[in-house]
C-alpha positions, -999 to 999 in steps of 0.1 A, spaced: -225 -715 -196 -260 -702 -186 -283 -721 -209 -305 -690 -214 -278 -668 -224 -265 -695 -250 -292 -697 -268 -297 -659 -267 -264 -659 -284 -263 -687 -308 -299 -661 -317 -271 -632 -325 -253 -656 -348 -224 -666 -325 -206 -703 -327 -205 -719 -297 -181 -753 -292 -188 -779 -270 -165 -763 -250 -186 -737 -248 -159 -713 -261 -178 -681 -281 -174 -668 -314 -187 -649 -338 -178 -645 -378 -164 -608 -382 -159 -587 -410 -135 -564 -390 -117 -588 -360 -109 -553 -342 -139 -533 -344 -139 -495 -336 -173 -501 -315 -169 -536 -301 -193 -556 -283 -181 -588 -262 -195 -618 -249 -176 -624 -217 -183 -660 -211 -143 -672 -210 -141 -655 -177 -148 -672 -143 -172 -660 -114 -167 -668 -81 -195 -657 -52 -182 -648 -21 -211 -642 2 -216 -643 45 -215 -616 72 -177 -622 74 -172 -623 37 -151 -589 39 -131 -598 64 -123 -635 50 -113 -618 23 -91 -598 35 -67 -622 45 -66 -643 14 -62 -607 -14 -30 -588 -18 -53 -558 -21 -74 -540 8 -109 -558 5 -121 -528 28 -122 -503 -5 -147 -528 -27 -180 -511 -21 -208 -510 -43 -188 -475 -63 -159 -489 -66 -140 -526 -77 -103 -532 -76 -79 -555 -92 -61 -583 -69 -41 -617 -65 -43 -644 -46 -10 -659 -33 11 -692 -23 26 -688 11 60 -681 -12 43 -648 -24 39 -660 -62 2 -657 -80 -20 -685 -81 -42 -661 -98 -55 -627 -103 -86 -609 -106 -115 -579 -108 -132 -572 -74 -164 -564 -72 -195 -567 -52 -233 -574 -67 -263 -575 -55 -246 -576 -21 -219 -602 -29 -184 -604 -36 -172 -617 -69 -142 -626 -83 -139 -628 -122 -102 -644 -134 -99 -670 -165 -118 -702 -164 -92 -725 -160 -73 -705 -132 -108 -703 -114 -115 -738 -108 -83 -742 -88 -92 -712 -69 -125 -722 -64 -115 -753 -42 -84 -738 -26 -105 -710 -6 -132 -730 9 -104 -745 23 -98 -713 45 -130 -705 56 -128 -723 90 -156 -715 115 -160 -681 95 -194 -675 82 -185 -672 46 -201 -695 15 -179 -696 -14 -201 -711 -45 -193 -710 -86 -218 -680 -102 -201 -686 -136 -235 -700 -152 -259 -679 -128 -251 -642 -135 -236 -631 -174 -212 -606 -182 -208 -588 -216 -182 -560 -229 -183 -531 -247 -155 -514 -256 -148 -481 -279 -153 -447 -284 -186 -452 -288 -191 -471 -254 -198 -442 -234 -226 -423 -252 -244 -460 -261 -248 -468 -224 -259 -436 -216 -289 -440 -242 -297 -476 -219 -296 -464 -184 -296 -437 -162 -261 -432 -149 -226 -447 -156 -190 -450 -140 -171 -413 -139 -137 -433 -144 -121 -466 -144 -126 -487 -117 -160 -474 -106 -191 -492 -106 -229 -479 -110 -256 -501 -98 -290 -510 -116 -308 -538 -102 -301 -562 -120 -273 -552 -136 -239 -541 -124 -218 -519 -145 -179 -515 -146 -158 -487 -162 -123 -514 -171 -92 -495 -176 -73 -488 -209 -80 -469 -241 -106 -471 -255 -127 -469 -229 -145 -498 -222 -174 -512 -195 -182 -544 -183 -218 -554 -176 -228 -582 -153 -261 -594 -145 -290 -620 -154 -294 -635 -183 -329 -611 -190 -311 -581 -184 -281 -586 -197 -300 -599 -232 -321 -566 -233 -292 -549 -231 -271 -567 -259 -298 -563 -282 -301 -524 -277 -262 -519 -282 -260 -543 -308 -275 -520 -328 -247 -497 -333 -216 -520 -320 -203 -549 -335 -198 -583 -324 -157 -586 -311 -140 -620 -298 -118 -628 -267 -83 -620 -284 -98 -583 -293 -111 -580 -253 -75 -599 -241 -55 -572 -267 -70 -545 -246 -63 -557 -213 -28 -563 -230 -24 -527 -242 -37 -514 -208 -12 -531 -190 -33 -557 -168 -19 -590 -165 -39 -620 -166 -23 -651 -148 -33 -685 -166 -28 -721 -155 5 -722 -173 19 -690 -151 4 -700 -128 31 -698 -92 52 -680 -116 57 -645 -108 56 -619 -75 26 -596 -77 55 -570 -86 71 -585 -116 34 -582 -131 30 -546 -121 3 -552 -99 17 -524 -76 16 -500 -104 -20 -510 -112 -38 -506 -77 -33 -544 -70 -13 -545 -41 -19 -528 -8 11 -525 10 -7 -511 44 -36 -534 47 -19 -564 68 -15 -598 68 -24 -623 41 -10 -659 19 24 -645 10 23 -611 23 58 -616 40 73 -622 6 58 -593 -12 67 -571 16 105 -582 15 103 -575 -19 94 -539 -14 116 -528 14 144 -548 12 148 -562 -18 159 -549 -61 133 -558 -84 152 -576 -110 126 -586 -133 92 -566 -146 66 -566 -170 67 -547 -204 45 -545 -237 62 -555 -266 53 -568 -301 65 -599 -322 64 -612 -358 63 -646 -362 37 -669 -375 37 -691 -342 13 -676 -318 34 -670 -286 14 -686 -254 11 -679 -218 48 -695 -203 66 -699 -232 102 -693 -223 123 -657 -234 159 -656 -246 185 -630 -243 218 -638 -263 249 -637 -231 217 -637 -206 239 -653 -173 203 -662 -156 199 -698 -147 160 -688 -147 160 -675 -180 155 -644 -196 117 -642 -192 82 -655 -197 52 -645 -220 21 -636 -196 -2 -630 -225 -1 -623 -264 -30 -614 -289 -30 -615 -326 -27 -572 -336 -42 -555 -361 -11 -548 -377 1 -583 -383 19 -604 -356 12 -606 -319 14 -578 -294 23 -594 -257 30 -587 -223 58 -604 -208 84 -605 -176 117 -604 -184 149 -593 -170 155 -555 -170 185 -554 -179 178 -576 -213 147 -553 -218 165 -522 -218 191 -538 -238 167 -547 -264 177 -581 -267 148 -607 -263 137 -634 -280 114 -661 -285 121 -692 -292 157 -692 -289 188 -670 -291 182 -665 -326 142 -664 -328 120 -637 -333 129 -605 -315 105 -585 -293 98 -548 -303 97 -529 -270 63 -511 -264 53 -484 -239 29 -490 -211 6 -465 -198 21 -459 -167 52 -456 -155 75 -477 -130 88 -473 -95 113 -493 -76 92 -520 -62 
């Protein structure tokens, strides 16, 4: 962690491990006008003259459309067309960065120097150089507008300020990220601070959870096809941009094959907190994979945990998956916010 931004935090009251893992004591865990510290997520820099074009043969998603407006959601592949990881595209300052989970970045980290060749492309960590924060609500909009001069129109977009480079995240409610220097970022923490509350990762990881955005951890890691995760629903596959890792698989998949498994929202009571890989049941399920996997589940405010999860469609639709066994606690469907289509 940037040592500058730690001790501006630990000066806002947060606990900080030797793990460096953030948080802060809240009256409300889920407040209505959140603020986030973002440090649990990764940064890699991907800079060079051929940096675009290097990565555009490593992404499932068209590299060409990240400009200094727009960022994009992707995945990086094995050659057998299952994610290593995903991530937020987006370029700053000139460079590309990818932001994914800490302990899926390291791996990716030393996997695509490995690519570069005689390309001139540098691929460094920026995890403890540039800061991120989040700020998430209905209030988000109209408090960043008080701090600077323009901001996204809709999700996805980016607006530039020096320093600091600002990113409208999907889901409701609306929510930004901000990434930048440690200065910057600090001024700007203590000006919305003012009026939104401190929140912690599971309340930032619910959203993206209720949004519908996978996140791919160590332990899913070479798990799933970008489209069992919904990555083609969410602008995170291009299916026209050519070549990359795994491309052939993911193309199969579209034009000649039956999506058999997907990913759906659902909600769970049980006092053991379900975790990224844990196995899903389906009494009479006649898969020798199983019946599914957890991608990602959050405590809600209601009680329990809501999750995202791949499973077989036909034990979805049934309503008939569990965790923990045949007879374990049984997942609630939820309803994503957007739809499906055949690949």
């Amino acid at each position: 962690m940037n040592s500058q931004w730690k001790r501006f935090l630990e000066s806002q009251s947060a606990l900080i491990s030797a793990e460096n893992e953030v948080s802060f004591v809240c009256d409300d865990p889920f407040p209505a006008c959140a603020l986030f510290d973002l440090s649990h997520l990764g940064l890699i820099r991907v800079s060079g003259e051929d940096a675009q074009s290097f990565l555009q043969g490593q992404f499932t998603n068209d590299t060409r459309e990240v400009t200094e407006r727009h960022s994009q959601l992707s995945a990086y592949c094995s050659p057998k067309g299952r994610m290593l990881a995903n991530f937020r595209i987006f370029l700053h300052q000139g460079d590309y960065f990818l932001q994914m989970p800490r302990d899926t970045y390291e791996t990716i980290l030393k996997r695509l120097p490995m690519f570069v060749l005689m390309s001139k492309v540098k691929v460094t960590d920026a995890s403890d150089e540039i800061v991120s924060i989040g700020v998430a609500g209905e209030c988000a909009e109209y408090l960043l507008q008080q701090q600077l001069t323009s901001i996204p129109g809709k999700p996805g977009e980016v607006v530039q300020h020096g320093e600091v480079t600002l990113i409208w995240i999907p889901g409701e409610p609306a929510r930004f990220q901000i990434s930048g220097t440690a200065d910057a970022v600090s001024a700007l923490w203590s000006q919305l601070s003012k009026e939104a509350q401190p929140g912690n990762r599971d309340f930032w990881s619910l959203l993206d959870i209720r949004a519908g955005i996978p996140t791919i951890y160590r332990e899913t890691a070479d798990a799933f096809v970008p489209q069992m995760t919904n990555m083609q629903q969410i602008d995170g596959v291009s299916f026209t941009k050519g070549c990359y890792t795994g491309q052939e698989v993911v193309a199969r998949m579209k034009y000649l094959g039956k999506l058999k498994r997907r990913m759906y929202l659902a909600s769970v009571e049980t006092e053991a907190r379900p975790m990224p890989g844990d196995e899903l049941f389906a009494p009479g399920s006649d898969s020798g994979q199983g019946a599914g996997r957890v991608v990602d589940a959050r405590p809600s405010p209601g009680g329990g945990f809501e999750l995202l999860a791949v499973a077989e469609i036909k034990s979805f639709e049934e309503n008939n998956l569990h965790l923990q066994g045949d007879n374990g606690p049984k997942l609630t469907p939820g309803s994503l916010p957007y739809g499906f289509d055949e690949t």
